[in-house]
N, C-alpha and C positions, 0 to 999 in steps of 0.2 A: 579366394577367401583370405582375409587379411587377418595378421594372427590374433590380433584381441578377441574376433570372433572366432578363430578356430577354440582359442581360450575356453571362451565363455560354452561351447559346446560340446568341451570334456567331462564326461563322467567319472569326476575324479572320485567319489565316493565310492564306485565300483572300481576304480584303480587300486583307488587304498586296501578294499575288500581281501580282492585276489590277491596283493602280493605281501599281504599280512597271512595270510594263509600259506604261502609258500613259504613263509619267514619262522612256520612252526617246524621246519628242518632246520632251519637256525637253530632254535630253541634246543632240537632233540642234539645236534652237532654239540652244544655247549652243555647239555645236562650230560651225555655219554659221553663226552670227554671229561666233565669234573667229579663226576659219581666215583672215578675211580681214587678222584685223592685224599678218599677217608677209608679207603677201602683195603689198603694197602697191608697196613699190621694184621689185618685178618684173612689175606692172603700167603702172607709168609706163613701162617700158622696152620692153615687149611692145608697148604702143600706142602708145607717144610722146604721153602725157597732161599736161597742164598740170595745175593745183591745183584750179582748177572740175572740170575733167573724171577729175580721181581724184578729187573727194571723190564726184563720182557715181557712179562704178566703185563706190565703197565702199555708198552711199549708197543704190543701186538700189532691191538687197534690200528697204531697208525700204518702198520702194514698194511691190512684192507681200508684203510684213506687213501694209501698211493695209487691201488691197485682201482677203488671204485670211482676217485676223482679221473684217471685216466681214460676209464671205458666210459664214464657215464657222459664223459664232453662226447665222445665217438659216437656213442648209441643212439644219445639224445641227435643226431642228425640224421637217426636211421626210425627212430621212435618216438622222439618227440620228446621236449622237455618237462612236462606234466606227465608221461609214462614213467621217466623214468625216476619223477617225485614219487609218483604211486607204488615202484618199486619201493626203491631205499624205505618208505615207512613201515612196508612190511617186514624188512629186511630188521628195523632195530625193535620190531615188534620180537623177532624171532631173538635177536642178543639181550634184549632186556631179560628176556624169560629164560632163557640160558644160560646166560653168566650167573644166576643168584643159584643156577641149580646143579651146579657145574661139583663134581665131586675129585677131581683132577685137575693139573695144570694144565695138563693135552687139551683136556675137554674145555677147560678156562679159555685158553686160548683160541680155541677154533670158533666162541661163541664173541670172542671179541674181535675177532679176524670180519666174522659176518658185521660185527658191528659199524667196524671199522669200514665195509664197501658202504656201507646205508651212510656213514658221515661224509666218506670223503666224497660219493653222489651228489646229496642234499649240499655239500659246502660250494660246489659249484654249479649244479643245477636251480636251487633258490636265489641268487642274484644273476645267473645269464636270463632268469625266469622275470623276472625285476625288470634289469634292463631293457627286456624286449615287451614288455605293455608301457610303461613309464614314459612320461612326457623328458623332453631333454632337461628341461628349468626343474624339474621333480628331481630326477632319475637319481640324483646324489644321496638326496634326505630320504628316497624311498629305500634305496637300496641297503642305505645306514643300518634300517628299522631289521636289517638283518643281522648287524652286527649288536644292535639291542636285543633279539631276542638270544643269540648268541651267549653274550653275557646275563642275558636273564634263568639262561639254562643252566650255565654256571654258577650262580647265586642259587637258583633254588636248587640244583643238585648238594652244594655246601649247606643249604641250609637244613634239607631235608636229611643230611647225613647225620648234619650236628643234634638235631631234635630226634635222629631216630639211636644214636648213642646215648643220647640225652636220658632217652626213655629205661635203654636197658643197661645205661653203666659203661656200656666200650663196646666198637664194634664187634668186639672177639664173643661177645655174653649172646646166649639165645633171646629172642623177641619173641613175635609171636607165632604160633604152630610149633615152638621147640626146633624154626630156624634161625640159626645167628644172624645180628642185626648186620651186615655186610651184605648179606643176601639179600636183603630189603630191599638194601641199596638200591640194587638193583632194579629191582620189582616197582620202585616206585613210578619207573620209566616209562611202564607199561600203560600208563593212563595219560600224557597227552602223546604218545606213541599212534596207537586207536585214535585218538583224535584226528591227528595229522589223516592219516587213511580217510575218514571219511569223509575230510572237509575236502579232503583233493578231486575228489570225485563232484565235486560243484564250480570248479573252475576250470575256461577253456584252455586249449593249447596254444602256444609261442602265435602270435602271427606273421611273427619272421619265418617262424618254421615251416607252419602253411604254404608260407613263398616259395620257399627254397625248395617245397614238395610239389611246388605248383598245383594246388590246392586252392585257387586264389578264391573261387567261390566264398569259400568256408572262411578264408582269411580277411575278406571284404567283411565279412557281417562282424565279425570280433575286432577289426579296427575300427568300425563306424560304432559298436558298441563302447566303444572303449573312446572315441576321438569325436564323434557327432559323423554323419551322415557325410557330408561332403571334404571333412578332413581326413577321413578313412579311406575313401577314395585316392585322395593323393597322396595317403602316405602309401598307399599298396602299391603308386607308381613309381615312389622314391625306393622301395625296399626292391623293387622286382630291377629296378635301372643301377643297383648299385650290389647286382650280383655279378656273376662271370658274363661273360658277354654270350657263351656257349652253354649257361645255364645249365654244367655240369652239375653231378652232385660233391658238397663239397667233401674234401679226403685229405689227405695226411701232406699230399704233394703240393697239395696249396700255399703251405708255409714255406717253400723254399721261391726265390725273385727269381722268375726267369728269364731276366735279363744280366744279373749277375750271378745266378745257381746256387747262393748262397741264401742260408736263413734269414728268413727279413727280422730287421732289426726289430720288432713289434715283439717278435718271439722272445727274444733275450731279454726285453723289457721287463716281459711279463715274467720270466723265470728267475729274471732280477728280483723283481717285488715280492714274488711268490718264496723264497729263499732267503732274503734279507729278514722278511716277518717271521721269518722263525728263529735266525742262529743270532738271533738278541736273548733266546732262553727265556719267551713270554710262557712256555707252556710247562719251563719248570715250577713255575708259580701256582698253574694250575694244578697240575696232576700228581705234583710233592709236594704242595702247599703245609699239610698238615705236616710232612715229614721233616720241612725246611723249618717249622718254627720249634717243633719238638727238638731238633739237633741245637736250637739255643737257646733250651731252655725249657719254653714252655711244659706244662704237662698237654695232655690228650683233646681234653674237654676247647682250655685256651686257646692251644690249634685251630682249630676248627670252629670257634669261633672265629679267628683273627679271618681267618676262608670267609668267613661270611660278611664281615666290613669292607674284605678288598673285593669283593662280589657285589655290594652295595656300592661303594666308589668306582666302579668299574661302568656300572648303568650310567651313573651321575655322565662318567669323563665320555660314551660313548653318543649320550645324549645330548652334550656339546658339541661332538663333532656331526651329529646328525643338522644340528643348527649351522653350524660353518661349511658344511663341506658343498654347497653350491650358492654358497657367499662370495667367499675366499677363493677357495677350489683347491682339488687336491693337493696340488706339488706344496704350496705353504704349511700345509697339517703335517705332509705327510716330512718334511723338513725340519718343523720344530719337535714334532716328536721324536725324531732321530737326536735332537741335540739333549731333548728331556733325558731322554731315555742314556745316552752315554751319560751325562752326568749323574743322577741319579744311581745308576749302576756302578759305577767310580767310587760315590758314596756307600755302597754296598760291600765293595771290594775292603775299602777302608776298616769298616767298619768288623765284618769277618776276619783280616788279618791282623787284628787287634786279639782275638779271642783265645782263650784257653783248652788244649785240649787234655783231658781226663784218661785215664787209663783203660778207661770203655773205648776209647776215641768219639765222646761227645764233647762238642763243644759247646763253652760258655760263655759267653760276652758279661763285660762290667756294666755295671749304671749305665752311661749314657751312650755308649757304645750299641748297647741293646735295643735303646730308644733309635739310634741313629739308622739300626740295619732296620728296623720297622718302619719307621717315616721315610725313609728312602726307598723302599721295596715297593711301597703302594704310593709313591710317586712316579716310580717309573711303571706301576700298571696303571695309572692314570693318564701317564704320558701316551705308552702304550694303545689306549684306547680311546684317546680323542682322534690320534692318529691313524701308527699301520694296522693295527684291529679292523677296523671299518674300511679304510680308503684301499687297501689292497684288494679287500672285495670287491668295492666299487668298481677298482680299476679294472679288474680281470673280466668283469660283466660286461664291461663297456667300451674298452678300451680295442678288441679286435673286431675288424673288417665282417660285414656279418655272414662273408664264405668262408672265414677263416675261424669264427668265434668258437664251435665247437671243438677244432682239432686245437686251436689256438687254448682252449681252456683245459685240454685234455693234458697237455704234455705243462702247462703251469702246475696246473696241478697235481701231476706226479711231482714235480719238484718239492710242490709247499712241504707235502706230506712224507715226501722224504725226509726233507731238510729237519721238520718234525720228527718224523723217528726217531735220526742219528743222535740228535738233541735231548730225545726222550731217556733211550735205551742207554747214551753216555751217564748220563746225571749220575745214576746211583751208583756206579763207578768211580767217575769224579771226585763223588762226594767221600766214597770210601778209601781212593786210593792218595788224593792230591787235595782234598777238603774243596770245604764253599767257597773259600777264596780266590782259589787259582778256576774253578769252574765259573766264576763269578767275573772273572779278567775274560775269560775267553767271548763271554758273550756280551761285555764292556766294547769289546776289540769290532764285533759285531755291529754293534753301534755305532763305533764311529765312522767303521769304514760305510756304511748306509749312509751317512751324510755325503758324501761326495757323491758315493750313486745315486743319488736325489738329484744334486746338482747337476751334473753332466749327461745323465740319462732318460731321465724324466719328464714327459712333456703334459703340460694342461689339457684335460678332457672336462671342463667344464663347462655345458651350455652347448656342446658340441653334439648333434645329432649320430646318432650311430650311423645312419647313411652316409657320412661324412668322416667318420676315421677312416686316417690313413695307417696301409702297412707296412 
């Protein structure tokens, strides 16, 4: 079959279906990760938290990200990667409802600890989920569509932050049932949470996974569903020929060359990318947002609003890269964002070490100064997310061997989510001890060294079928 016709025999309408539906773990990843950056002043006052012990509040989370992105690449080859979507949604059903009702930091914490396995799951179980129905000429824009819901989670968690302070005056004021609005926060998560749960339960399993289970009956009918009849056919040939030759299962030893006993460089790539997207300091934006712009200047309400333009700018820049990234292809996105992104940040730096600080230790920026740290800040989250936002998902879905993609996804993202924490957990230290400025250099420094691992590290997975990565 010649490929126009294999074309014309994809039911891409059911492609799009299913992994827009895997893409509402996106969604819940980017609403529970931004829920918590209005949430924060009514945390310190709930617990009577010092700056260690809120950046930990904050910071938990990405504890159970290290820990659920780790087992859920593992699991997912023992369970399957729609089992363990079905997990993780019940998982943030149970932190959503927790964390608002949470009367303790212990208790805070353990509800955001569970939260935290359900995101770091869903962040690499929704694009290896992607990856593995998606045609190769797709598989870029499809996968994108996860870094759009991503950021769409994060807009409407800011948005729904700022209209539910909106309503009762500041997070810290009671809403409605005589719980304060922070707890709302939360709660509000709880409705496409359930969502996600019951939509997953209408889409089938990986049919790489099928493969690799030797299942192939069951994997036959979901590729010819998914590819037309006789393209399903030979992709079951291509997926079964480009496993082990011993059609082991695959496991943790697969990652080492057994020819040189050493980590295949595919592994390092990926803990490059995965490590790089964080200690740029994208997710102080996030999850300090309110607190970064309050420290210059703004009041409460203005915060949180300004959360919810760069939440708005944020779709726009991801939605560009959902257009370029199997245009172009990766390595050029993910190259000029590196360069956006240091300069930008540079100008942020600038602009912070311009400022005044007050006997509270708040700091003020002058006139244009203050303009300069705003227009550069949602510059470099625009950079940000035309770029490594998206293409590092992409990459991690796609870019290992499909014996290796599991474990290969497993130990990526321990890293991401590490590298996130440390990130996380420093901030409000930084900021307390050494100000914006110098915390603002460090992840400048971040930037630029990611240009060079762009260049010398990085190879094009553009148009490249997953049977066909090498490791």
């Amino acid at each position: 079959m010649n490929k126009t016709t294999s074309q014309n025999s994809e039911n891409f309408a059911f492609i799009l279906l299913i992994s827009s539906i895997a893409t509402i773990g996106g969604f819940l990843f980017g609403f529970d990760s931004g829920v918590i950056n209005g949430t924060v002043a009514g945390l310190k006052v709930a617990f009577n938290s010092d700056s260690v012990a809120s950046g930990f509040n904050v910071a938990s989370m990405l504890l159970g990200c290290a820990v659920g992105a780790f087992f859920a690449g593992r699991l997912a080859d023992h369970y399957g990667r729609r089992f363990i979507l079905i997990v993780a949604s019940l998982l943030f059903i149970i932190s959503a409802w927790g964390s608002g009702i949470s009367i303790s930091s212990t208790e805070f914490i353990v509800y955001r600890i569970i939260g935290g396995l359900a995101v770091g799951a869903a962040s690499v179980m929704a694009p290896a989920y992607i990856a593995e129905v998606a045609p190769a000429r797709h598989r870029g824009a499809l996968a994108t569509i996860q870094q759009v819901a991503i950021i769409s989670g994060l807009f409407m968690a800011f948005l729904s932050n700022y209209l539910l302070a909106d309503i009762s005056g500041s997070a810290l004021n009671k809403l409605w049932l005589d719980f304060e609005t922070w707890r709302w926060m939360f709660w509000v998560e709880l409705i496409p949470a359930i969502i996600f749960l019951f939509a997953l339960l209408f889409i089938p399993e990986s049919p790489r996974f099928l493969v690799v289970k030797q299942r192939k009956e069951k994997a036959l009918l979901v590729l010819q569903h998914l590819y037309g009849e006789q393209a399903g056919s030979d992709k079951l040939n291509e997926i079964d020929a480009s496993l082990a030759s011993d059609h082991h299962k695959p496991k943790f030893s697969d990652l080492i060359d057994k020819a040189s006993s050493k980590v295949r460089p595919i592994v390092w790539v990926g803990i490059g990318l995965a490590t790089f997207q964080q200690i740029v300091g994208i997710n102080v934006v996030f999850y300090y947002g309110a607190v970064l712009w309050q420290a210059v200047g703004f009041d409460e309400s203005d915060a949180l609003l300004i959360n919810v333009v760069s939440g708005a700018l944020s779709i726009g820049a991801v939605i560009a890269g959902l257009v370029l990234v199997d245009r172009i292809g990766r390595k050029p996105l993910l190259l000029w964002g590196s360069i956006g992104m240091a300069i930008s940040l540079a100008l942020v730096v600038v602009a912070f070490a311009s400022g005044n600080v007050d006997t509270a230790g708040s700091l003020s920026l002058e006139g244009s100064m203050g303009v300069l740290a705003l227009i550069a800040a949602n510059v470099y989250v625009v950079c940000f997310n035309f770029s490594w936002g998206p293409v590092m998902w992409v990459m991690l879905g796609e870019m290992f061997p499909n014996q290796i993609r599991g474990s290969g996804l497993a130990i990526a993202g321990l890293a991401q989510w590490g590298s996130n924490f440390l990130v996380s957990w420093t901030f409000p230290m930084l900021l307390a001890g050494m100000g914006l400025a110098f915390a603002y250099s460090l992840y400048t420094i971040g930037a630029i060294v990611s240009i060079f691992f762009v260049i010398k590290y990085v190879y094009e997975t553009k148009g490249v079928e997953l049977e066909d990565m090498e490791g």
